[in-house]
C-alpha positions in Angstrom: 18.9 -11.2 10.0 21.9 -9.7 8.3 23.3 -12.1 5.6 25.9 -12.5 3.2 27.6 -14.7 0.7 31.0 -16.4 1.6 32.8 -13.2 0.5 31.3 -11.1 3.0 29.9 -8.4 0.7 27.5 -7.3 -0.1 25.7 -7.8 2.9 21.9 -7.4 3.6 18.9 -7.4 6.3 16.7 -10.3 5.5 13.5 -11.6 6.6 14.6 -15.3 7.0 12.1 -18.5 7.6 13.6 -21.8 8.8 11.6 -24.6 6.7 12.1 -28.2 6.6 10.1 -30.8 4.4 7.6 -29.5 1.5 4.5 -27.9 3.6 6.8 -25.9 5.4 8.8 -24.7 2.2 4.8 -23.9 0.7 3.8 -22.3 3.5 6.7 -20.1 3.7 6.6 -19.4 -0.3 2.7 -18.7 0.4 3.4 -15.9 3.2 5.8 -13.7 0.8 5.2 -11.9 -2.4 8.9 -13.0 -3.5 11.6 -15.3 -1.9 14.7 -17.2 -2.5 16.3 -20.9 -1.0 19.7 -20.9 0.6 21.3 -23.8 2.1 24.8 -23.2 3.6 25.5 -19.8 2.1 28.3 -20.5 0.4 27.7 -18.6 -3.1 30.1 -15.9 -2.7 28.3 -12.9 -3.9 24.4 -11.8 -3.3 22.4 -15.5 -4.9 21.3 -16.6 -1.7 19.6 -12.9 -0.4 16.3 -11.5 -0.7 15.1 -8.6 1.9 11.1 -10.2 2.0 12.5 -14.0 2.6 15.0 -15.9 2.3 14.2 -19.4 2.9 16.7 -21.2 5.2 16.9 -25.0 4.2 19.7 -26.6 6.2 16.9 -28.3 7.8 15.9 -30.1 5.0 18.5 -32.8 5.5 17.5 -36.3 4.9 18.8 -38.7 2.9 15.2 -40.5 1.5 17.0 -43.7 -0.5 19.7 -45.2 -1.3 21.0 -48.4 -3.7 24.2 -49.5 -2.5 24.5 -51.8 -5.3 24.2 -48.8 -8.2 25.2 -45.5 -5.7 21.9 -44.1 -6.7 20.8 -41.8 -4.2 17.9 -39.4 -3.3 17.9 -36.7 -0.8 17.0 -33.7 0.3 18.0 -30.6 -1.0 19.5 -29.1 2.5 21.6 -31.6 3.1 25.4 -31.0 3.0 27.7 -32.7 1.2 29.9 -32.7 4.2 27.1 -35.0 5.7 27.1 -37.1 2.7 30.7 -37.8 2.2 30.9 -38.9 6.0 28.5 -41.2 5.7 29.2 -42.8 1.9 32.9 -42.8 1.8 33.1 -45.6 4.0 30.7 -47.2 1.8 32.8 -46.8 -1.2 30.7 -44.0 -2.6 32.1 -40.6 -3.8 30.2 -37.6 -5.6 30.7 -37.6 -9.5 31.8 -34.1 -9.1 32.7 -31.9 -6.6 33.3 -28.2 -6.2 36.3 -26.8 -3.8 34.6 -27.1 -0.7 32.7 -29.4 1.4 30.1 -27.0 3.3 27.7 -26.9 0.1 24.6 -28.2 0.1 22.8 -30.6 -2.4 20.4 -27.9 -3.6 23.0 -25.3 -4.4 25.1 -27.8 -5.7 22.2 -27.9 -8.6 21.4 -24.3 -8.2 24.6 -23.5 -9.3 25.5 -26.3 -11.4 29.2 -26.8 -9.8 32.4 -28.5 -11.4 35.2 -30.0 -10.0 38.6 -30.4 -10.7 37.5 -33.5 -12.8 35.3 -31.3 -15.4 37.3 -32.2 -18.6 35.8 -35.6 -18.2 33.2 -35.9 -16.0 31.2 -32.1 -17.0 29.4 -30.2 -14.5 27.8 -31.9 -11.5 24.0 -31.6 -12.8 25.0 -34.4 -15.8 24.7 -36.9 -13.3 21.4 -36.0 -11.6 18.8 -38.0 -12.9 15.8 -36.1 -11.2 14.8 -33.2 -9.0 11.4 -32.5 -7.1 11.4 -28.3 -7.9 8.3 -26.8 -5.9 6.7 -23.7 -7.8 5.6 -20.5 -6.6 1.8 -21.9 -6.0 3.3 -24.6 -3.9 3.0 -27.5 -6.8 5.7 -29.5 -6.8 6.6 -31.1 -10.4 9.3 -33.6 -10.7 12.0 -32.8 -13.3 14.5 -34.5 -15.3 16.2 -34.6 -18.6 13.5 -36.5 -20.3 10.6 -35.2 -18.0 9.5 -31.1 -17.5 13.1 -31.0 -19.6 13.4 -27.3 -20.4 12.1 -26.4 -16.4 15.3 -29.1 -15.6 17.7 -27.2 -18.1 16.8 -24.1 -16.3 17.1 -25.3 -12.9 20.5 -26.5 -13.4 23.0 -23.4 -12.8 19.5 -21.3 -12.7 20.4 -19.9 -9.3 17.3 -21.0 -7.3 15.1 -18.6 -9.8 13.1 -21.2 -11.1 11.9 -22.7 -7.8 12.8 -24.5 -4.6 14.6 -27.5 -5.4 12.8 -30.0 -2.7 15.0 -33.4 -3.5 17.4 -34.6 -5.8 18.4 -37.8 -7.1 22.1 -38.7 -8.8 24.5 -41.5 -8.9 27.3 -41.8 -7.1 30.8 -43.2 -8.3 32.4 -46.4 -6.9 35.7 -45.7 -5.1 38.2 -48.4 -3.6 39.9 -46.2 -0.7 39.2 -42.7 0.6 43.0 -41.6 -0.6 44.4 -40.3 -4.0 47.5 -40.8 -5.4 48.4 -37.4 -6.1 51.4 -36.1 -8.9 52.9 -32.4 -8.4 54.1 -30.5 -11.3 55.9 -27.5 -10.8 55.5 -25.1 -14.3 57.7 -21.7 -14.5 55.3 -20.1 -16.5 52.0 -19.8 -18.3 53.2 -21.4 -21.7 54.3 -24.8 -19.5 51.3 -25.0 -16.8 48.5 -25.0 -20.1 51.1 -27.4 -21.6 50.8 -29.5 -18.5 47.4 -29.3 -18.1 46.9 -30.9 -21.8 49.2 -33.5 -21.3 47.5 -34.6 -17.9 43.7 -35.1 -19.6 43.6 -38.6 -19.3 44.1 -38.1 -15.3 40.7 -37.9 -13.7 41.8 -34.9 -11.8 43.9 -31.7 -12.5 44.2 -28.1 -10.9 46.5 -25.6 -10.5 47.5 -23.0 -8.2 49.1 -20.1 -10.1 51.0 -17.2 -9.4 49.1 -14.1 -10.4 51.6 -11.3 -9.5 55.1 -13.4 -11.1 56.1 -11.1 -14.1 58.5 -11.4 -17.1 59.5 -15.0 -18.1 58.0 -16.6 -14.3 54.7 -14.8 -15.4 51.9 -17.8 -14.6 54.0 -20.0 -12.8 52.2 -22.4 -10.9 51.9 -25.9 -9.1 50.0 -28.2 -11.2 48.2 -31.3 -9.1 46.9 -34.2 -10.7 45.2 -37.0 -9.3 43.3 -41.1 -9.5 41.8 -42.4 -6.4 44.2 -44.9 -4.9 43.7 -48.2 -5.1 44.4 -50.0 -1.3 47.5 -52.0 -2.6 49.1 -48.3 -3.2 48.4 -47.5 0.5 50.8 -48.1 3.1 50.2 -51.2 5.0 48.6 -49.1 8.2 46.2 -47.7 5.9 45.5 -50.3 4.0 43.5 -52.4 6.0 40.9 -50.0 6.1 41.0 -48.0 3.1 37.9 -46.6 3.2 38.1 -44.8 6.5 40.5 -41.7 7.3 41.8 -40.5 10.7 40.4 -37.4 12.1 41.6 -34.2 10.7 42.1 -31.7 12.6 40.8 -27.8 11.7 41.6 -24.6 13.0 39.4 -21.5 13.0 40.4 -18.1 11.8 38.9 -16.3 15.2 38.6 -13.0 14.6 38.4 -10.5 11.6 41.8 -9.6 10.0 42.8 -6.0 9.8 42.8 -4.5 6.2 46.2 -3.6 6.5 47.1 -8.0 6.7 46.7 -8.2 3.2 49.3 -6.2 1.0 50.2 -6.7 -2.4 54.1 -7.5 -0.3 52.4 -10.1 1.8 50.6 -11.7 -1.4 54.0 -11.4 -3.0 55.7 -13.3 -0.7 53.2 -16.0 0.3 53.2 -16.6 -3.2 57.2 -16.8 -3.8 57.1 -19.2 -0.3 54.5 -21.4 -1.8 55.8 -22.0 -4.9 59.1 -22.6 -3.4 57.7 -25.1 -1.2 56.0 -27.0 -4.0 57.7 -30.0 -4.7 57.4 -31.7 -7.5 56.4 -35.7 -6.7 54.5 -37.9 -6.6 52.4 -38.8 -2.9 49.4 -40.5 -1.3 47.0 -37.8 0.6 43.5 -38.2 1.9 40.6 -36.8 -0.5 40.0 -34.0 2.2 43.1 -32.6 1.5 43.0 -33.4 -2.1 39.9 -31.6 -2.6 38.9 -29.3 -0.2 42.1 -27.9 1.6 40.6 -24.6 2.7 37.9 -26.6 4.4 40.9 -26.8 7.3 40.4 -23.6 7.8 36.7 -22.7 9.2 36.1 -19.4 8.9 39.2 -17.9 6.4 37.2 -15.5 4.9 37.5 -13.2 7.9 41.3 -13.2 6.7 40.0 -10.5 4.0 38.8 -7.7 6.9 35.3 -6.6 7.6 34.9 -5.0 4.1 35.1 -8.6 2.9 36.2 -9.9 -0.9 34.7 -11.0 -4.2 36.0 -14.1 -5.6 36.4 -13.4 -9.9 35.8 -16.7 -11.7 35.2 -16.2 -15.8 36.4 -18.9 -18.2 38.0 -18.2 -21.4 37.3 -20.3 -24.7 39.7 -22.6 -25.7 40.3 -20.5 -28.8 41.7 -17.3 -26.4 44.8 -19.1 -25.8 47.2 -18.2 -23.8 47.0 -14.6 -24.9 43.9 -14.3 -23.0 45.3 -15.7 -19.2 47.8 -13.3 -20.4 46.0 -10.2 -20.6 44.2 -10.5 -16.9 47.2 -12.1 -15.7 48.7 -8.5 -17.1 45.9 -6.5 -15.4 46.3 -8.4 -12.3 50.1 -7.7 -11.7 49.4 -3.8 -12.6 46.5 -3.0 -10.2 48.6 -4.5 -7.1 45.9 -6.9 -5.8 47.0 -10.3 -6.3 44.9 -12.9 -4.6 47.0 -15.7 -3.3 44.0 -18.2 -3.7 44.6 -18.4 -7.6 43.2 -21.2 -9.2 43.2 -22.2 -13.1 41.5 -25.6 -14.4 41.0 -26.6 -17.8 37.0 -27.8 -18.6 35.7 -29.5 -21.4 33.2 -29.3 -23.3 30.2 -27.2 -21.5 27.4 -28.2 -19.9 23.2 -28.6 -21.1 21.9 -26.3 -18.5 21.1 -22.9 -19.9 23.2 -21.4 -17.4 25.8 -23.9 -16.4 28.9 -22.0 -16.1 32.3 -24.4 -17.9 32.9 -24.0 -21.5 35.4 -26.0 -23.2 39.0 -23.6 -22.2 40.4 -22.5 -19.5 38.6 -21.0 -15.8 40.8 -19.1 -13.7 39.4 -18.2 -9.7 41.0 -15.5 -7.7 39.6 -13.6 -5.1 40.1 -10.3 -4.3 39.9 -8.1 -0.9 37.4 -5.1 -1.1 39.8 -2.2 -1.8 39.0 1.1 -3.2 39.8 0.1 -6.6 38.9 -3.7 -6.6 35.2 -3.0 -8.3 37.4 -1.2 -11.0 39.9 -3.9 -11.1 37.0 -6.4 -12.4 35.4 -4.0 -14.5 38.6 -4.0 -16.4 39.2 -8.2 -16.3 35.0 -8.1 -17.2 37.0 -6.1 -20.8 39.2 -8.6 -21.7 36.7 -11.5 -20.9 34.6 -10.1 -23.0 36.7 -9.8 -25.5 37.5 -13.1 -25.8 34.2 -14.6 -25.7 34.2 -15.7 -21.6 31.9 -15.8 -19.6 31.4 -15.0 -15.0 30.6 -17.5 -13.1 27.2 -16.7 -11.3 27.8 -18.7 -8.3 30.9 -16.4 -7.6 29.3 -13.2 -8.7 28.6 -10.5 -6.8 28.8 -7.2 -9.4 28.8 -8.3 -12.7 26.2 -5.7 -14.8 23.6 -6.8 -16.5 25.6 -6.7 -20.2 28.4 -8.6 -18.8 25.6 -11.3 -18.1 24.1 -11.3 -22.0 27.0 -11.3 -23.6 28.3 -14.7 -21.6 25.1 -16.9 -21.4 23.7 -17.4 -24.8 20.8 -18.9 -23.3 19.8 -16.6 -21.3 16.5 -15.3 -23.6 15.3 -18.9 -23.4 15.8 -19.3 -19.3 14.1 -16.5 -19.0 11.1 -17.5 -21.1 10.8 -20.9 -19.2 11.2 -19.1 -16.0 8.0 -16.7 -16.9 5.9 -19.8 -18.2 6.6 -21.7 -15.1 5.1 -18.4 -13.1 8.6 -18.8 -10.9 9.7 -14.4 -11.3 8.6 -14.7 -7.8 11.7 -16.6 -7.2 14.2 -13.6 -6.9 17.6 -12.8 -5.1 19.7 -9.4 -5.0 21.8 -11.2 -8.0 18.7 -11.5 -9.9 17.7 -7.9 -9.4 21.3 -6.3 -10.1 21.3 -8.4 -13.4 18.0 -7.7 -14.5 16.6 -11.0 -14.4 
């Protein structure tokens, strides 16, 4: 089967096998000399492919306990948390962190360690899993936590699915009163006032921007900052209220073909951006949590929007130390190479994470993504420079060319992950990322 990440590129044939439950995923491990999981396919770049087998675990769905007294939760790692959120909101359950999308599975979730727009208090989303059932390349399956197997756990978490298959996971849930968010708008007409913004707005639970990557002079890094508490059911209006738990039906439209090349300019970037900022106003308003947190999930299919030759999404993070001179020097390079992304997103984590390759540090992250272009590969060699520089790091999930160097100078941890990945007999858990990077 040909495969890909969300980004469309690159793209290979793979040998692919369907498993569901434990022997299946053993057998499947036992019939290949190497392999990798994938649940929904939504890492960007090459994680989730491997030419001899890539393991296909959307099957591997069920949800195996559940306290609804504690939201503590076991499932399977194929499960989506799509699936999840339909069936827990209305419960009064909603995941301790989540990443920009819905379509993810449990599994990668772990894999790649994901944060949410919450991370400056709440960390990544593998601090709240208690356990995970990791099956090894022989078929053994140990259980792993932070107090049990605790190095194969720390490895596991943002390890990319290259220290086994990740079989179930257990984590706790937080308590919500209604399935809405009161949400605050900020509109910031440059760099200097969104990072401003963002440090005033730390004791909200949530905070993201959208930024303008291709704004110069004084408007350079303007940007919509939205911040956000789950509504209470007294804030809802009356229709709403009475069942605060349980939204209407959204509706979602499908991109239905492939866009031509020639759709994306840096004029038509230009001028979405100037309409969208413009159309930003600042307030204060109630919105579901779909729309909240995953408004591209409205959309199924947009990444055909970035033609057949597909796109790579460039995620780093800079230290908080960088300031804003950092933002400002790929905000810089951005505006000069002509390929601003309108899908521009900066956060602000806190302090990083305990897995060795969790991706937040404490500063800024900043997302864009970027249509395959002649010059695009050169473009994020020349942001990989400045990141660098200032001590930053890619985000692995999102990765789909970062070299090898790139990769040891951003993950201090990376010797010992690789030494607990070699113990545990897991180098037969291997992707195209893992290859290109060395690992």
């Amino acid at each position: 089967m040909r495969l890909s990440g969300w980004g469309n590129y690159p793209r290979a044939e793979c040998r692919t096998v369907e498993v569901r439950g434990a022997e299946e995923i053993a057998a499947g491990l036992a019939g290949h000399a190497s392999a990798i999981a994938r649940g929904n396919g939504r890492a960007y770049g090459d994680a989730a492919l491997n030419p001899e087998a890539t393991l296909l675990t959307r099957r591997h769905d069920r949800i195996l306990a559940f306290d609804g007294e504690t939201g503590r939760i076991t499932c399977e790692s194929g499960i989506l948390l799509s699936d999840l959120l339909e069936i827990l909101v209305p419960r009064g359950w909603f995941p301790p962190v989540t990443p920009g999308t819905r379509l993810v599975s449990v599994g990668g979730m772990i894999a790649s360690d994901v944060h949410g727009k919450n991370h400056h208090v709440a960390g990544s989303f593998c601090r709240h899993v208690e356990g995970l059932e990791l099956m090894q390349a022989d078929g053994r399956v140990l259980t792993c936590s932070p107090t049990e197997n605790a190095d194969l756990f720390l490895a596991t978490c943002g390890g990319m699915g290259l220290t086994g298959v990740i079989v179930t996971a257990t984590f706790r849930l937080l308590p919500i009163a209604s399935a809405w968010i009161r949400q605050e708008t900020l509109r910031c007409a440059n760099l200097a006032e969104v990072m401003a913004a963002f440090e005033a707005s730390q004791g909200w639970t949530y905070s993201v921007a959208w930024i303008d990557c291709l704004a110069g002079g004084t408007a350079r890094g303007r940007s919509l900052l939205h911040r956000g508490e789950h509504a209470w059911p007294d804030e809802l209006d009356p229709g709403r209220g009475a069942t605060p738990l349980i939204l209407p039906p959204r509706p979602r439209r499908r991109v239905p073909a492939t866009f031509p090349d020639f759709a994306l300019t840096s004029l038509s970037v230009r001028a979405f951006n100037e309409i969208y900022y413009r159309a930003g106003r600042p307030g204060t308003q109630i919105v579901d949590y779909d729309r909240f947190f995953y408004p591209l999930d409205a959309v199924l299919d947009w990444n055909r929007i970035y033609g057949r030759r597909g796109f790579i999404q460039y995620q780093c993070v800079l230290p908080k130390a960088a300031g804003s001179a950092g933002l400002e020097a790929l905000l810089d390079a951005i505006a000069r190479s002509g390929l601003g992304s309108f899908l521009a997103v900066l956060k602000l984590f806190g302090p990083g994470d305990a897995g060795l390759l969790s991706f937040p540090m404490e500063g800024y992250t900043l997302a864009l993504d970027f249509p395959i272009r002649t010059h695009t590969l050169a473009l994020a060699d020349r942001l990989d420079a400045i990141v660098a520089e200032q001590g930053g790091r890619i985000y692995l999930a999102k990765d789909a060319r970062m070299p090898p160097a790139m990769l040891r100078q951003g993950y201090p941890q990376l010797d010992r992950f690789l030494t607990i990945r070699r113990a545990s007999g897991a180098e037969r858990f291997s992707s195209l990322l893992s290859r290109r990077l060395e690992l």
